[in-house]
C-alpha positions as CSV (number, residue, x, y, z in Angstrom):
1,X,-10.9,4.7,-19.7
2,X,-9.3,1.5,-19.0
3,X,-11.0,-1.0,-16.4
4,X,-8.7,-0.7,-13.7
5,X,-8.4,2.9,-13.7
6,X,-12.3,3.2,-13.3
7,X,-11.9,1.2,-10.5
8,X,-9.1,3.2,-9.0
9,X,-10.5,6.2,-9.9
10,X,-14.0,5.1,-8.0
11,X,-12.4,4.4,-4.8
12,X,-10.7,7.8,-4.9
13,X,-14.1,9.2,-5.9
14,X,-15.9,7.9,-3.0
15,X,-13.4,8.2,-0.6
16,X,-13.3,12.0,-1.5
17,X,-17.1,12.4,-1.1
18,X,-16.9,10.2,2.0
19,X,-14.1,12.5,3.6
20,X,-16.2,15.9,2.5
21,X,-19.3,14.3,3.3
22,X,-21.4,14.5,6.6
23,X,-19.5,13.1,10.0
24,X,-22.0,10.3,9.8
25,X,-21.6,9.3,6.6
26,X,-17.8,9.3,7.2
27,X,-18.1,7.6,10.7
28,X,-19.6,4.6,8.8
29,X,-16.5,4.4,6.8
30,X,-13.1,5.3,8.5
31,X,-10.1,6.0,7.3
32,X,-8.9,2.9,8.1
33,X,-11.5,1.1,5.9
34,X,-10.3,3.4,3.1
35,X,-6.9,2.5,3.5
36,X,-7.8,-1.0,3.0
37,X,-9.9,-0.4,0.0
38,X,-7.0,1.2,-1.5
39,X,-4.8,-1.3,-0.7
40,X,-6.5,-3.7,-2.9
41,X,-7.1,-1.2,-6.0
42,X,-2.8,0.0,-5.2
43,X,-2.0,-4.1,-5.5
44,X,-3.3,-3.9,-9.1
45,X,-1.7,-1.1,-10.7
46,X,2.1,-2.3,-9.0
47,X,4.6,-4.5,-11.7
48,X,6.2,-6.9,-9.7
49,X,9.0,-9.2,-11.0
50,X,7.5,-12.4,-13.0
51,X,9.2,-14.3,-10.3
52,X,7.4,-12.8,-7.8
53,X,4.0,-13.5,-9.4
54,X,5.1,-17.4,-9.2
55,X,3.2,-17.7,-5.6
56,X,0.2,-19.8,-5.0
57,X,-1.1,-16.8,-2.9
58,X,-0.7,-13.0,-3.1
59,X,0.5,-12.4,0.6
60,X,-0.7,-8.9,2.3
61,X,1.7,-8.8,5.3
62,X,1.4,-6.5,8.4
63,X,4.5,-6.1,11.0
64,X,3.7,-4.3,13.7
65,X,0.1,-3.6,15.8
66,X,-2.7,-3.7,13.7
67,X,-3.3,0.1,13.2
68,X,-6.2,-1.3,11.0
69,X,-8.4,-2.2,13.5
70,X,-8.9,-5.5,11.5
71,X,-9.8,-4.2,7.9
72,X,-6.6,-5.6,5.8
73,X,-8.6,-9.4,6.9
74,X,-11.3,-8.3,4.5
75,X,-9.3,-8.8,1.7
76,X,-8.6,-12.4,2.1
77,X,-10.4,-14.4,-1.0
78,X,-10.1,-11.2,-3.5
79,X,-7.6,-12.1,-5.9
80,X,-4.4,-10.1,-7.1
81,X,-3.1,-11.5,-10.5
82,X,-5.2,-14.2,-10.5
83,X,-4.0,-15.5,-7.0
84,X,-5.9,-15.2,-3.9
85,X,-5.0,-12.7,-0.8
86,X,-3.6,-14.4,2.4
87,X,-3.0,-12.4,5.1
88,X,-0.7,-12.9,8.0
89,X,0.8,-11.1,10.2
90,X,4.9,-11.0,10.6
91,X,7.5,-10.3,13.5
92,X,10.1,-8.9,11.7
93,X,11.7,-8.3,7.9
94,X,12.9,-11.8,7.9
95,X,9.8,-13.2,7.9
96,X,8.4,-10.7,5.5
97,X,10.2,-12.1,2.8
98,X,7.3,-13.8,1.4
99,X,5.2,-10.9,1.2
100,X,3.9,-9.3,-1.9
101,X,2.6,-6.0,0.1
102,X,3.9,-5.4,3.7
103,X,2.2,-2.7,5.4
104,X,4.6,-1.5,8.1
105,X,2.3,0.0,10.7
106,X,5.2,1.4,13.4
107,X,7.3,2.4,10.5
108,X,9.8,4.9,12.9
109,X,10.5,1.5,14.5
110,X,12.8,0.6,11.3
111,X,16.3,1.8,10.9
112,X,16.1,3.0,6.8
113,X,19.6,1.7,6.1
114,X,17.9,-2.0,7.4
115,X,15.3,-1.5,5.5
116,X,16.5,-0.6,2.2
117,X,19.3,-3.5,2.3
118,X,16.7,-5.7,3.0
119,X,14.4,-4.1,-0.2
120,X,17.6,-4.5,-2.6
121,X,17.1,-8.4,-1.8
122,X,13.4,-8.4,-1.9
123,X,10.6,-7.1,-4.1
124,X,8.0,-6.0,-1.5
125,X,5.9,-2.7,-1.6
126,X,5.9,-1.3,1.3
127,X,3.3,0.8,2.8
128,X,2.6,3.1,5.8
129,X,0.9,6.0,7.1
130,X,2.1,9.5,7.9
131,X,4.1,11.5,5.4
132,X,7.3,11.1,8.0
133,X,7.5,7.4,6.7
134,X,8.2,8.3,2.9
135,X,11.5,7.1,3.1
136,X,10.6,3.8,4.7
137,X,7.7,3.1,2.4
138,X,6.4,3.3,-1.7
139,X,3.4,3.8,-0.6
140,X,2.3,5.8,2.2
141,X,-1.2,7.0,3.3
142,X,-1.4,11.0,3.9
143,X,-4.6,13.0,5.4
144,X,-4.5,16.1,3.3
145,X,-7.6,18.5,4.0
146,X,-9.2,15.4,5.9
147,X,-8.9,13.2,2.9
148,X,-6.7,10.2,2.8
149,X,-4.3,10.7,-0.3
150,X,-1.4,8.8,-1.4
151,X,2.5,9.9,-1.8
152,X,5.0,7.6,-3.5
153,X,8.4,7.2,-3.4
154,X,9.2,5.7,-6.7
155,X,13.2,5.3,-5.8
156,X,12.5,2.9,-3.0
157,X,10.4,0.8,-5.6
158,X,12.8,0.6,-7.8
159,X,15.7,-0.2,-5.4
160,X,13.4,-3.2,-4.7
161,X,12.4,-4.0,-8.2
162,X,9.0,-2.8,-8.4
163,X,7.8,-0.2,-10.7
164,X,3.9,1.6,-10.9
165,X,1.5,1.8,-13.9
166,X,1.0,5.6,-14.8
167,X,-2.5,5.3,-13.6
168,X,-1.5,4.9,-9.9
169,X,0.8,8.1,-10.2
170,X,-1.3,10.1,-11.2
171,X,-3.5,9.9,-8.0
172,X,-0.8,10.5,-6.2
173,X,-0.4,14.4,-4.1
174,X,3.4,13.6,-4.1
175,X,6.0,11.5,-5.8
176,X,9.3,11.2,-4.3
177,X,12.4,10.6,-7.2
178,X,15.2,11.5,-7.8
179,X,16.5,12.2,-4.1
180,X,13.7,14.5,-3.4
C-alpha cells in the first residue's frame, strides 16, 4: 500500500470509528475537525497544473462564514507539495484566484453558471458541504449514516484543469461524470 493511501485510508478509518463510536468520543472530535483533516489528506491526492504548483505557498481559501468553527487555521505550517499552507480568508471569486483549495462554505450563494466560468479560468478545487452543492463543488462533504463521506464531481475538475489520483476515488460514496 502506497504511503499516501495509508494515510488517506487512516483518516477514513478513524473518522469511521469516531462517527460509530460513543457520543463522547465523537464530541471530542466533530465533524468539523474531520472535515479539516480530510482536507489536508484530499490536497495530496489532487493533480494540479505544474503552473499551479509554482507558488511559494499552497493557499487554503474560505469565502463565506467560517462554518469550521476555526479548524482549516490548523493546517497552516503542514506542507502540500513541498510548500507550506496559508490560509486566508476571501470576499469573493476574484480574490480567490490564488487559491489552490477554496472551500465555499455558503455554496447556494453562487450562481453555477459564475462559478464554472470562473473555474474554466482557474485551477481551484473547490469544496463544500451538503450533497445539494455537487454542482458548485469537486469535493463536497456528505453525512451518510452519521459519517462524513466524500462525493466528487470529477466534470467540474476537469473543466478547471484538475484531475484525482485513483486512490481518492475510491473513498468516495459518489462520483459525478459524465452529466450525472
Amino acid at each position: 500500500m502506497a504511503k499516501g493511501w495509508r494515510h488517506i485510508w487512516l483518516v477514513f478509518v478513524v473518522t469511521g470509528w469516531l462517527a460509530g463510536g460513543s457520543s463522547s468520543a465523537f464530541s471530542e472530535l466533530n465533524t468539523n475537525q474531520i472535515k479539516s483533516a480530510y482536507l489536508f489528506q484530499i490536497s495530496k491526492f489532487v493533480f494540479w497544473p505544474e503552473e499551479r504548483k509554482q507558488f511559494d505557498h499552497f493557499n487554503l481559501c474560505l469565502l463565506g462564514p467560517d462554518t469550521y468553527q476555526g479548524n482549516l487555521q490548523k493546517m497552516v505550517g503542514r506542507t502540500v507539495f513541498n510548500k507550506p499552507v496559508k490560509f486566508r480568508a476571501v470576499n469573493s471569486l476574484d480574490d480567490a484566484q490564488q487559491c489552490h483549495l477554496l472551500v465555499l462554505s455558503s455554496a447556494q450563494r453562487i450562481k453555477t453558471s459564475e462559478l464554472t466560468a470562473w473555474l474554466k479560468q482557474h485551477p481551484v478545487l473547490t469544496v463544500a458541504d451538503g450533497a445539494q452543492s455537487i454542482d458548485k463543488a469537486m469535493v463536497v462533504f456528505v453525512l451518510e449514516e452519521q459519517r462524513v463521506r466524500l462525493h466528487i464531481n470529477i466534470d467540474l475538475a476537469r473543466l478547471a484543469g484538475l484531475s484525482f489520483a485513483a486512490n481518492l476515488l475510491e473513498v468516495a460514496s459518489k462520483i459525478k461524470k459524465g452529466g450525472q
